[in-house]
C-alpha positions in Angstrom: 21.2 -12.2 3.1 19.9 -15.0 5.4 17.8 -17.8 5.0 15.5 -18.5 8.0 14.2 -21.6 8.5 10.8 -23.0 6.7 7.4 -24.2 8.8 8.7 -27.8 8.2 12.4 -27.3 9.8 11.1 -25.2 12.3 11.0 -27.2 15.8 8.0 -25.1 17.7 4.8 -26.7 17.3 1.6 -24.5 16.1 1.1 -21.9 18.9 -2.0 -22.1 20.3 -5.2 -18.9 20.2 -3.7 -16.5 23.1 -7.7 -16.2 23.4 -11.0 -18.7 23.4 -11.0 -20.6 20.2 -14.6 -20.3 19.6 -14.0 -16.3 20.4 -11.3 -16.1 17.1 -13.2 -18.0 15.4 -16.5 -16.3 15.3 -14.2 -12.5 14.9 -12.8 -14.3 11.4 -16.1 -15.6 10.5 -17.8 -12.0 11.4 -14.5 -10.2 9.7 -15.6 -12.3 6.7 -19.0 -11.4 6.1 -18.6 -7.8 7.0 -16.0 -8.0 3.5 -18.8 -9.8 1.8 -21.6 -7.2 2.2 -19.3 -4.5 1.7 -18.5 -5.6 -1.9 -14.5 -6.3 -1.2 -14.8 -10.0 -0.6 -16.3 -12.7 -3.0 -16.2 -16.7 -2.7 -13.0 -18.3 -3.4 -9.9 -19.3 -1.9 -9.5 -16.0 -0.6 -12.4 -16.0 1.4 -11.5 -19.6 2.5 -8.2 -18.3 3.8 -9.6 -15.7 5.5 -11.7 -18.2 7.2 -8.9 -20.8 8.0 -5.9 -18.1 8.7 -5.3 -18.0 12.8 -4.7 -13.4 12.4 -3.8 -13.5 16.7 -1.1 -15.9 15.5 0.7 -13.2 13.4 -0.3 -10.2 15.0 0.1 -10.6 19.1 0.2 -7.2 20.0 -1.3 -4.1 18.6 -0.4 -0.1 18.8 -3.1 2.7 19.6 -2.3 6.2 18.8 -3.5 8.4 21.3 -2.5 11.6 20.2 -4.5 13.6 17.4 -3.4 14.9 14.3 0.0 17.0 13.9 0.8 15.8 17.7 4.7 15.3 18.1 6.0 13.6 19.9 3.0 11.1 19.4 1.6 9.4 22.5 0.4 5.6 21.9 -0.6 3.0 23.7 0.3 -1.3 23.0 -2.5 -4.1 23.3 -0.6 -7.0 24.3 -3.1 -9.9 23.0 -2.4 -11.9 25.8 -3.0 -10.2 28.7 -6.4 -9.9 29.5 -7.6 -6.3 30.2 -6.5 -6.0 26.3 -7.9 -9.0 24.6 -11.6 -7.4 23.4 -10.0 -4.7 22.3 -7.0 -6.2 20.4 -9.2 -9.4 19.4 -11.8 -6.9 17.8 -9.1 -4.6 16.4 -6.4 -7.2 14.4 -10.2 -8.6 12.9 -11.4 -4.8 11.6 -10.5 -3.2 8.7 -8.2 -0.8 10.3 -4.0 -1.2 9.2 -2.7 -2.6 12.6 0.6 -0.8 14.3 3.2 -3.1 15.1 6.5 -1.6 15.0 7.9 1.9 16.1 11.1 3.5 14.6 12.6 -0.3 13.8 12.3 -1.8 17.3 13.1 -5.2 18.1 10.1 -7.1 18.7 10.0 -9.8 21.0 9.0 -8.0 24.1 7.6 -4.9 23.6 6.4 -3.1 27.0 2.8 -3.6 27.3 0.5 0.2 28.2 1.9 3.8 27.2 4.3 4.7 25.5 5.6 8.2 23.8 7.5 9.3 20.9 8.5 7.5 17.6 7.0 7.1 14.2 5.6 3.6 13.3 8.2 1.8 10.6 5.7 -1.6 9.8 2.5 -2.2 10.0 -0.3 -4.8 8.5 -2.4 -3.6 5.3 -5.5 -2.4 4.9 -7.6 -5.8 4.8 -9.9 -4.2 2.1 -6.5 -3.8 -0.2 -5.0 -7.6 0.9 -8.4 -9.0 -0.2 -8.2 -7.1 -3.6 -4.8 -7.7 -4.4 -4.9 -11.5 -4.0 -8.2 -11.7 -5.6 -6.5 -9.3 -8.6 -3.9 -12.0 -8.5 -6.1 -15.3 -9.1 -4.0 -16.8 -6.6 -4.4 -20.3 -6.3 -3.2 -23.7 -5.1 0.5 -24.5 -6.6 1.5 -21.3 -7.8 4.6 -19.2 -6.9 4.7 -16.5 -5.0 6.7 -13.9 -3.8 5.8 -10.6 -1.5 8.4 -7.6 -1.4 7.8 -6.0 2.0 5.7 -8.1 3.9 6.1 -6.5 7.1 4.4 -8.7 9.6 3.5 -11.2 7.2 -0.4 -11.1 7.2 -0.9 -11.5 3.4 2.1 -13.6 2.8 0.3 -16.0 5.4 -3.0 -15.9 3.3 -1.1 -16.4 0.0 1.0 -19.3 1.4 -2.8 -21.1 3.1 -4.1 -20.5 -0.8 -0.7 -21.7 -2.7 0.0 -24.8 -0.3 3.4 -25.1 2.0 6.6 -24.3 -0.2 5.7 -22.1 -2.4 5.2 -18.7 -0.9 8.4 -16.6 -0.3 8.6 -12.7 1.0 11.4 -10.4 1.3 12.0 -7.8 4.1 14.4 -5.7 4.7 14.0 -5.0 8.3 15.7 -7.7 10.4 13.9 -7.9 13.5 10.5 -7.4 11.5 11.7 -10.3 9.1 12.5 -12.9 12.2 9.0 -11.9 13.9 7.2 -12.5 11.1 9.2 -15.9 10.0 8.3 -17.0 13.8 4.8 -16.3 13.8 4.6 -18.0 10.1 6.3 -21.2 11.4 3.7 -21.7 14.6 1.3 -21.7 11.8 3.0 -24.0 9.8 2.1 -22.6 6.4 5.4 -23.5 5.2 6.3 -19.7 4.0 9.9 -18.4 4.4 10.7 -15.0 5.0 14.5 -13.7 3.5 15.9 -10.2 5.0 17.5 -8.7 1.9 16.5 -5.6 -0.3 13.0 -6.0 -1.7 14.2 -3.8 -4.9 16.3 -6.9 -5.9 13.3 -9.2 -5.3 14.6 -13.1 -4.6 16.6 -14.4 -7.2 17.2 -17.9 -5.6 13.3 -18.9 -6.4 12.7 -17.3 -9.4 10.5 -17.1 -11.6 7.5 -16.5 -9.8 3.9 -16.8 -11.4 2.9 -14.2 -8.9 4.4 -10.9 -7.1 3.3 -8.4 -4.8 5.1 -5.1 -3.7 3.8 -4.2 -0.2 5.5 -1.1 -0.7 5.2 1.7 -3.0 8.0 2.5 -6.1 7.8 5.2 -8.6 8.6 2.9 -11.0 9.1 -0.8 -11.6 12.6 -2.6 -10.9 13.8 -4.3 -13.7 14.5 -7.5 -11.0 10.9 -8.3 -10.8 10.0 -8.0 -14.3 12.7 -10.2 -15.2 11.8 -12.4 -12.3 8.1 -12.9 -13.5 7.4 -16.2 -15.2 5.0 -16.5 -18.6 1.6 -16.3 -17.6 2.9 -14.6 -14.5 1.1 -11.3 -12.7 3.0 -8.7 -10.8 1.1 -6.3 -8.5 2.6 -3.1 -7.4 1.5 0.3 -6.1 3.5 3.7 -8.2 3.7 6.3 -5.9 4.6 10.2 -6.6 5.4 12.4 -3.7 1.8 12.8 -3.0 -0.2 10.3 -1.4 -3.6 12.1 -2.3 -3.7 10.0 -5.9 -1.9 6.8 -6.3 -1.7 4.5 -9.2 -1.9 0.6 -9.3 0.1 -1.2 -12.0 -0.7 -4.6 -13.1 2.2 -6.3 -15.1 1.7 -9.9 -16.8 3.7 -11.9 -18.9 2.0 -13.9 -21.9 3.2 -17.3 -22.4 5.5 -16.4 -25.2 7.3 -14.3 -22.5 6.1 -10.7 -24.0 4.7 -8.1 -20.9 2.1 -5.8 -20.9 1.8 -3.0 -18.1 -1.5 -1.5 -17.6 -1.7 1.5 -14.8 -5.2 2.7 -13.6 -5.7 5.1 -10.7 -7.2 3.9 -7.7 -9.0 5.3 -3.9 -5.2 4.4 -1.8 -2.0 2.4 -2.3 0.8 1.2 -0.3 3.2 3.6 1.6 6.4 4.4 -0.5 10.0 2.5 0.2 12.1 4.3 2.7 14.2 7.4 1.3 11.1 8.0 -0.6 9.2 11.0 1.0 5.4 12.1 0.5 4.1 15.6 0.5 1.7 16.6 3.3 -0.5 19.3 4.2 0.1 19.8 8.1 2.1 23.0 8.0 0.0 25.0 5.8 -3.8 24.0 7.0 -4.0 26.7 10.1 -2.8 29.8 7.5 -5.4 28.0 4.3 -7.8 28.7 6.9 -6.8 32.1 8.1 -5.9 33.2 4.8 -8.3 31.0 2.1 -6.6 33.1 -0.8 -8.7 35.0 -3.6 -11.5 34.4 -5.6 -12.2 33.6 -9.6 -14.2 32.0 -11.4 -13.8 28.8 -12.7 -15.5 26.7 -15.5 -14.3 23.5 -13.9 -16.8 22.0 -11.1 -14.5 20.0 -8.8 -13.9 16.6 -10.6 -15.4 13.8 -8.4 -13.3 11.7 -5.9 -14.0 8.4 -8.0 -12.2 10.1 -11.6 -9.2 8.3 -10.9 -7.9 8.3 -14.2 -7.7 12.2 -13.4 -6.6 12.2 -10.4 -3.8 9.8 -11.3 -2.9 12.2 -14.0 -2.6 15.4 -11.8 0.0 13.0 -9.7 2.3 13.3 -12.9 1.3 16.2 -15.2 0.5 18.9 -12.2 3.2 17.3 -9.8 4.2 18.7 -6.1 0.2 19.0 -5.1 -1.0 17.0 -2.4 -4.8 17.4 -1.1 -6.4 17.9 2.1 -9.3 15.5 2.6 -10.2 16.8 6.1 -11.5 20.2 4.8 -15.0 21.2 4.2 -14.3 22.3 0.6 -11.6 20.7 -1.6 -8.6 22.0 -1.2 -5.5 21.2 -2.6 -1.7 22.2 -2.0 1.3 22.8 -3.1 3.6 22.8 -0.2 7.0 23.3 -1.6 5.5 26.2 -3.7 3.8 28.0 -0.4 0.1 27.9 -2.8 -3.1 26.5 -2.7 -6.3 26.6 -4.2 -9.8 25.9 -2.6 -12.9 25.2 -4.6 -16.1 27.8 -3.2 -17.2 30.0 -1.6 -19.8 29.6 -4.1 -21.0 27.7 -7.3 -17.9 28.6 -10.0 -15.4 30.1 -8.2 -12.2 29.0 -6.8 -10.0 30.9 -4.1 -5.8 31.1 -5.1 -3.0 31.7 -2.8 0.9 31.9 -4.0 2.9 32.0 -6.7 2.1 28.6 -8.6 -2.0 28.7 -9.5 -2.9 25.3 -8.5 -6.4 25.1 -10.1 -5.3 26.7 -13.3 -2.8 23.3 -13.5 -5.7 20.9 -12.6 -8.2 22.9 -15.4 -5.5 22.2 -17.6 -4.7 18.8 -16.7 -8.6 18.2 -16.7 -8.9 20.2 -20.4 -6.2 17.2 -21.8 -7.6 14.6 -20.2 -11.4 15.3 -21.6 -9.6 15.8 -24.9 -7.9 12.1 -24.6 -11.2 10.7 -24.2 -11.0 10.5 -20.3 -9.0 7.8 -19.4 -9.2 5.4 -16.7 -6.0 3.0 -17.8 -2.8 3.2 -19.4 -0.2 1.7 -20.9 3.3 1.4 -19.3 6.1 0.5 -21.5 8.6 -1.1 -19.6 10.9 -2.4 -22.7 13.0 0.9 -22.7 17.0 -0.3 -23.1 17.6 2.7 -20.9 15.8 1.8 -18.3 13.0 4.6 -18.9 9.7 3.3 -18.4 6.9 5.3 -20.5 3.1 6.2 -19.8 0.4 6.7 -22.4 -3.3 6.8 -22.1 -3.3 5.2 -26.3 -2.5 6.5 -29.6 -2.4 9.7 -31.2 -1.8 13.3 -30.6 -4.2 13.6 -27.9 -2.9 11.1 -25.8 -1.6 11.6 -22.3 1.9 10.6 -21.8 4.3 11.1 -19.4 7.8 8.9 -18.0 8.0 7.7 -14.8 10.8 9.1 -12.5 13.7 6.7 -12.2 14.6 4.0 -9.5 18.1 5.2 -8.9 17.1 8.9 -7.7 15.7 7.0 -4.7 17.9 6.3 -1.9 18.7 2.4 -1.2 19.3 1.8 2.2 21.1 -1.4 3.2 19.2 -4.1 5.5 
């Protein structure tokens, strides 16, 4: 593990818009109010960072796919910020909402062919801003606090945290090595005074600890013991808990009372970050040509399909009905379950459901949906995390009726070394 140099060692002076000042300045100040009427973005030091924070700076170039769905290999194309035919494009792109493309299959970074280029899958990438603006907001980040990001890819957020927390107190670990450098870099022409360490995110950062604040940027189906013990009284920890379907994810939200106690509360939510690598999701591709050729059979069904917004349903399904994974491109909902070669699609009409395949996939949601009316139709739950053992335990509350479930364990997830 290596410990790059800080904004203040750092010997490059702040590197200067690769386009007009007045031009990045207005796309922050129009990025901002576009989060404002949308309902993401309220005033704060959020919003003032978002104002202040220099995005060309940490994210010079910019990956286009080309190619539509299912296409492999995938064609893109790279916006290089500085060249001119690019710049509207990239400028208006690193300022949308979009998750920008920086790095294919692990690449080194520092000069990266500008125009097309085929094959590859992308390996980092900068979040959704929607999801950084909650998550920091979630956080109550302010001035003086502690920080730490596991898997900050290109560094966006852990820029915004370290503008908000002041120089010094903003730390992120990374696991890629030539992702880890670029961002470190582009952090140090800012001069936010944020370090970047290449080491295992599972393990967190010992060296710094405790932190009042932690972020996963990446997805783990449950939480490492590092980071709770890491997390200082009055301390928040933000993470996504990914299943192998990306279709319902769950964020958990773990703080530590002063008198060092820790409560864990789970609550399902629209997306989440992409899981850690070895860690690999369910998709639809391969079966959506035959669900259309062969939709399945018809029933009946006494369960209307459950709105997208019941994510304490949803969220349940991820762990009681596990191996589904929906399609959100078809016309009717549709969900799979790849592994088992079965589907279910809601219609044709008003109370009826087609079924394909051995496993009946909308007799395990009507179930799941049967207990979760009968719990009282949760939108939280608890998460133990005080299991010796190392389990880590769900529950929607007391009583019979509750839903409950454990989360699958860290160590049946491959670590790969830096």
């Amino acid at each position: 593990m290596t410990q790059p140099t800080t904004g203040a060692e750092a010997a490059a002076p702040p590197m200067p818009p690769p386009h007009g000042a007045t031009d990045t300045t207005a796309a922050r100040a129009a990025m901002v109010t576009r989060l404002e009427e949308a309902g993401h973005l309220r005033p704060g030091p959020v919003r003032e960072a978002l104002l202040a924070l220099q995005r060309e700076v940490m994210l010079p170039h910019a990956y286009v796919r080309v190619s539509g769905p299912g296409a492999d290999p995938i064609d893109w194309r790279l916006l290089d910020g500085s060249h001119p035919d690019d710049q509207q494009e990239w400028l208006d792109m690193i300022h949308s909402d979009a998750s920008i493309l920086l790095q294919r299959d692990g690449e080194p970074l520092d000069s990266l062919p500008r125009g097309p280029v085929t094959g590859g899958h992308m390996t980092s990438m900068s979040t959704y801003t929607p999801a950084t603006v909650e998550t920091l907001q979630t956080l109550e980040l302010a001035a003086g606090q502690s920080y730490l990001e596991l898997g900050p890819g290109p560094g966006v957020s852990l820029a915004l945290a370290a503008t908000i927390t002041g120089p010094g107190f903003a730390t992120g670990v990374e696991r890629d090595g030539h992702m880890a450098g670029f961002a470190q870099r582009n952090l140090d022409r800012l001069g936010v005074g944020a370090v970047v360490v290449e080491g295992d995110a599972l393990d967190g950062h010992q060296a710094r600890a405790p932190y009042l604040r932690i972020h996963s940027g990446i997805g783990v189906p449950c939480v490492p013991r590092a980071w709770v013990e890491q997390l200082a009284p009055d301390g928040r920890l933000l993470t996504t808990l990914v299943t192998r379907t990306p279709s319902w994810p769950g964020q958990l939200l773990v703080t530590r009372s002063p008198d060092g106690s820790v409560q864990a509360v789970l609550r399902g939510r629209p997306r989440g970050y992409r899981p850690l690598l070895g860690y690999r999701w369910l998709n639809t591709w391969d079966h959506r040509a035959r669900i259309k050729a062969v939709p399945g059979t018809a029933r009946t069904t006494r369960l209307t399909p459950p709105p997208d917004d019941a994510y304490g349903f949803w969220l349940a399904c991820a762990y009681l009905a596990p191996g589904l994974v929906r399609n959100f491109q078809a016309e009717t909902m549709t969900i799979v379950a790849p592994d088992d070669d079965s589907w279910a699609m809601a219609g044709p009409g008003d109370g009826t459901v087609r079924i394909h395949g051995q496993r009946d996939v909308w007799a395990e949601l009507e179930e799941v949906h049967a207990r979760w009316e009968q719990a009282g139709r949760p939108e939280t739950y608890h998460v133990d995390l005080t299991d010796g053992a190392g389990l880590q335990h769900v529950t929607s509350g007391p009583g019979p009726r509750a839903l409950s479930w454990a989360l699958p364990a860290l160590a049946t997830i491959p670590r790969q070394a830096p």
